[in-house]
C-alpha positions as CSV (number, residue, x, y, z in Angstrom):
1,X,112.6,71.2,124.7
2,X,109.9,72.6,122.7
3,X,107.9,73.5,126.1
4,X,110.3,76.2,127.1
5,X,108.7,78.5,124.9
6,X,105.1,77.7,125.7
7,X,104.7,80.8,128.1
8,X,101.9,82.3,130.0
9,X,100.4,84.7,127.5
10,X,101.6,88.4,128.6
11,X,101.5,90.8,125.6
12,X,103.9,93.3,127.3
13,X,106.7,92.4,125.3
14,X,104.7,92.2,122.0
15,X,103.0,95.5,123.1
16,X,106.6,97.0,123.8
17,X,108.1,95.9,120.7
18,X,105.2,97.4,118.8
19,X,105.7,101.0,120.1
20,X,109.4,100.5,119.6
21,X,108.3,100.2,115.6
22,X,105.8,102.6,115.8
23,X,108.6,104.8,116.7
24,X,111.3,103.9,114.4
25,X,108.8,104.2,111.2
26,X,107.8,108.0,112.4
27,X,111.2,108.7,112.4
28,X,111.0,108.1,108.9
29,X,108.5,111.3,109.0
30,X,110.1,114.6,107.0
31,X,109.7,116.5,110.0
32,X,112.2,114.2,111.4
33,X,115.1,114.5,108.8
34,X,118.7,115.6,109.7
35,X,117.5,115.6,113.4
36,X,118.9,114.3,116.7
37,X,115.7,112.8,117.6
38,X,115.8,110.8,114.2
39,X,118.5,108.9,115.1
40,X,117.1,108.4,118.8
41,X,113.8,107.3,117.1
42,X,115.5,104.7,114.6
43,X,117.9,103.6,117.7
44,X,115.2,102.8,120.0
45,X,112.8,101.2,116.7
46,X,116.2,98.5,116.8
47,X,114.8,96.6,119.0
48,X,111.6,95.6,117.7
49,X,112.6,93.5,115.0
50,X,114.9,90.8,117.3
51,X,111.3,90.6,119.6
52,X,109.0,90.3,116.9
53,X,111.3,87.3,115.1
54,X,111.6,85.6,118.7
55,X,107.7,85.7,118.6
56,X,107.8,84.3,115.5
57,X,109.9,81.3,117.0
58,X,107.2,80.8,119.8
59,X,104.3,81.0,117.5
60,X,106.1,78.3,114.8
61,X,106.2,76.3,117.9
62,X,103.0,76.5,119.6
63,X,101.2,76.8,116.6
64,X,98.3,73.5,116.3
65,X,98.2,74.1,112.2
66,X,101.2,74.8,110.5
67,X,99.7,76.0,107.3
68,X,96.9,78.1,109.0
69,X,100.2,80.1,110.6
70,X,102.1,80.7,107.2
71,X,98.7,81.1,105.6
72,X,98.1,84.2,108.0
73,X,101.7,85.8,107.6
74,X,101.6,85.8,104.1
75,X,97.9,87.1,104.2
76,X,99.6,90.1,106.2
77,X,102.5,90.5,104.3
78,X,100.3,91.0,101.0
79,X,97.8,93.3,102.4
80,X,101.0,95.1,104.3
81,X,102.4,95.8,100.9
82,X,101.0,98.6,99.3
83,X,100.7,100.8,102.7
84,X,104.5,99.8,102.8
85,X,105.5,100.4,99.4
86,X,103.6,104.1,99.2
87,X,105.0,105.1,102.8
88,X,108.9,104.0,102.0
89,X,107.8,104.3,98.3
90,X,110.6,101.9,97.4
91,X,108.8,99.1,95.2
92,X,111.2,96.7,94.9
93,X,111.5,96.3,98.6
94,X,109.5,93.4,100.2
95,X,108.4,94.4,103.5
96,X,109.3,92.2,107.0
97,X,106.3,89.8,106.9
98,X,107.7,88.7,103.6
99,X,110.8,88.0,105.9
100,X,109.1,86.4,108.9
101,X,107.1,83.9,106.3
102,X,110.1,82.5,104.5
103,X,111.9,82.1,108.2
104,X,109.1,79.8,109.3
105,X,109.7,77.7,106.2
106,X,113.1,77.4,107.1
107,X,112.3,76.3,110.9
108,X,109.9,73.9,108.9
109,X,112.5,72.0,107.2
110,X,114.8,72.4,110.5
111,X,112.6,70.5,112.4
112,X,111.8,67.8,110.1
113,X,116.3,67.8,109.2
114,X,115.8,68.5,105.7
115,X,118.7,71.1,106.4
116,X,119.7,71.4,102.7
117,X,116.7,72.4,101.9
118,X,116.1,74.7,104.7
119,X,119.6,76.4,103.3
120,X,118.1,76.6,99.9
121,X,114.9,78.6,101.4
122,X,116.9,81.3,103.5
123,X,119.2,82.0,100.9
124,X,116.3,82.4,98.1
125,X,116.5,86.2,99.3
126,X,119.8,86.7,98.5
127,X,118.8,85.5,95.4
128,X,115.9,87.0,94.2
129,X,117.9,90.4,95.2
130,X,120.9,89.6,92.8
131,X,118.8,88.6,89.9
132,X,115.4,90.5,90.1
133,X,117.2,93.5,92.4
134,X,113.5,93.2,94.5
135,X,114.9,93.1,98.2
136,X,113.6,91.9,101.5
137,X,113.3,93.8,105.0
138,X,116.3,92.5,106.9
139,X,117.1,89.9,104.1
140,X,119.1,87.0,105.8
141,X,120.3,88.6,108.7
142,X,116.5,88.5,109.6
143,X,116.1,85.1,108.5
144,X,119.4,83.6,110.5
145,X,118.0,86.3,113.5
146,X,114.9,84.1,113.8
147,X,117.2,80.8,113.1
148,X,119.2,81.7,116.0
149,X,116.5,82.0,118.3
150,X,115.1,78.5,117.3
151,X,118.0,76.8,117.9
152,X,119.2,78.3,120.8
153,X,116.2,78.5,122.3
154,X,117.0,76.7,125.6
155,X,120.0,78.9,126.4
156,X,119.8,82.8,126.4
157,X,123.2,83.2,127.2
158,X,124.0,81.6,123.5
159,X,121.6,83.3,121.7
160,X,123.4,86.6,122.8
161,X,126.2,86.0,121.7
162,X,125.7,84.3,118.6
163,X,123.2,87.2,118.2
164,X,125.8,90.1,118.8
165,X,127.4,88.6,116.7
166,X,125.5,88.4,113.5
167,X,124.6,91.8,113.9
168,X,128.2,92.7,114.6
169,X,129.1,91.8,111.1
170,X,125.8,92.9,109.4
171,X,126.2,96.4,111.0
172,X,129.6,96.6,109.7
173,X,128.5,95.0,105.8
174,X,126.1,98.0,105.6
175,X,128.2,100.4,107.9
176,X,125.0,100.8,110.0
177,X,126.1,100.9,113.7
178,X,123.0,102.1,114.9
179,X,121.5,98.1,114.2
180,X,123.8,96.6,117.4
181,X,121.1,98.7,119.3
182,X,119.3,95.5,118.2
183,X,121.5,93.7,120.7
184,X,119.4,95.2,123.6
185,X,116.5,92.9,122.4
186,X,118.2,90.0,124.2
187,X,117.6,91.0,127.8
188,X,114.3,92.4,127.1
189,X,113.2,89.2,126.0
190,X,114.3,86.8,128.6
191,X,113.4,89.0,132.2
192,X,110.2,89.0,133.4
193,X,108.1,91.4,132.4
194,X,107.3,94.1,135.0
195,X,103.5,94.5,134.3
196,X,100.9,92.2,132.7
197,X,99.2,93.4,129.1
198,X,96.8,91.6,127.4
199,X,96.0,92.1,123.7
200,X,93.9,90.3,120.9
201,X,95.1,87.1,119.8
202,X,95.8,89.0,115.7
203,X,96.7,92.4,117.4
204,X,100.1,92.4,115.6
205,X,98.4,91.4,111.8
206,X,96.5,94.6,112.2
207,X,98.6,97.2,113.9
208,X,101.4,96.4,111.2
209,X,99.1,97.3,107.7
210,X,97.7,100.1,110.2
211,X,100.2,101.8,111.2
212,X,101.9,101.9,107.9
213,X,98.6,103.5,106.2
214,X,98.5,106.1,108.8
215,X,101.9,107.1,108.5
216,X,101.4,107.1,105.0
217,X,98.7,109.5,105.8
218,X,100.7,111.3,107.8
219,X,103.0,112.0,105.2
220,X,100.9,113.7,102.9
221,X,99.0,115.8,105.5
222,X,102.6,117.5,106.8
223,X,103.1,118.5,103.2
224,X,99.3,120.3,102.6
């Protein structure tokens, strides 16, 4: 079953999710504020994170050492930090990698049936939030978001739904209906891409801490 996700390497849909990102965090930009394009920007940045987590799915699956993969996300996710904490300057907000990281232990413990366990790790945000009030990017809606595409792996058609669904109710929790944009992630993952891109194997560990910093950047300069 596992081979379904082993897929000629074409870095358009990486690439593409990238940009959608890119997008959604300049939105964040005060130029932006009270805007129409603002909420374009963060409408079209929905789709990157359902893309990113199904990449996270293929990578927990391909991957040839385990620990040399969680070992590199949480790498990123530490050096991602402070370019992420001074651009949203919230510091008690973790940012995605932190996410993505303690979803790969989960699929860990999925695949080897300790599900208990596995429960225990994607609810630990939840927890940490209610008694240290120090949040994660996405929280478990990210965490069952790259669940869902583990499990469902072999049938698009389910994770759809199931998908739709989870961020049906999430959207509503947090009265944020701009997240079912997410929902558009689904078909944009399973068609064939319409051009071939190629990018460096750690493109993505970069471009996140980067992008960040020069936003950051960005944000001072519009204020001098």
């Amino acid at each position: 079953m596992e081979n379904s996700l082993q897929i000629k390497r074409n870095d358009f849909l990486k690439a593409l999710a990238a940009i959608a990102m890119l997008v959604d965090h300049t939105a964040i930009l005060s130029v932006f504020a009270g805007t129409e394009i603002y909420t374009i920007m963060r409408a079209i940045g929905r789709i990157a994170f359902p893309i990113f987590a199904y990449y996270i799915v293929v990578g927990f699956i391909n991957t040839h050492n385990l620990k040399k993969y969680l070992t590199r996300l949480f790498i990123c996710a530490v050096i991602s930090q402070i370019p992420y904490t001074l651009y949203f300057k919230n510091y008690l907000d973790l940012n995605v990698i932190f996410t993505f990281l303690i979803a790969a232990a989960v699929l860990y413990f999925i695949k080897i049936q300790w599900h208990y366990t596995a429960v225990v790790i994607a609810i630990l945000p939840v927890c940490i939030e209610i008694l240290f009030h120090i949040s994660f990017n996405y929280s478990i809606y990210g965490i069952i978001t790259v669940v869902i595409f583990y499990l469902f792996r072999e049938n698009p058609y389910k994770i759809g739904i199931v998908f739709f669904i989870v961020t049906l109710i999430f959207s509503i929790y947090n009265k944020n209906p701009i997240q079912m944009f997410a929902v558009l992630s689904v078909p944009l993952i399973f068609i064939k891409p319409p051009i071939n891109v190629k990018m460096p194997k750690y493109f993505f560990y970069y471009f996140y801490p980067i992008h960040l910093m020069v936003l950051y950047i960005a944000s001072i300069l519009i204020y001098l």
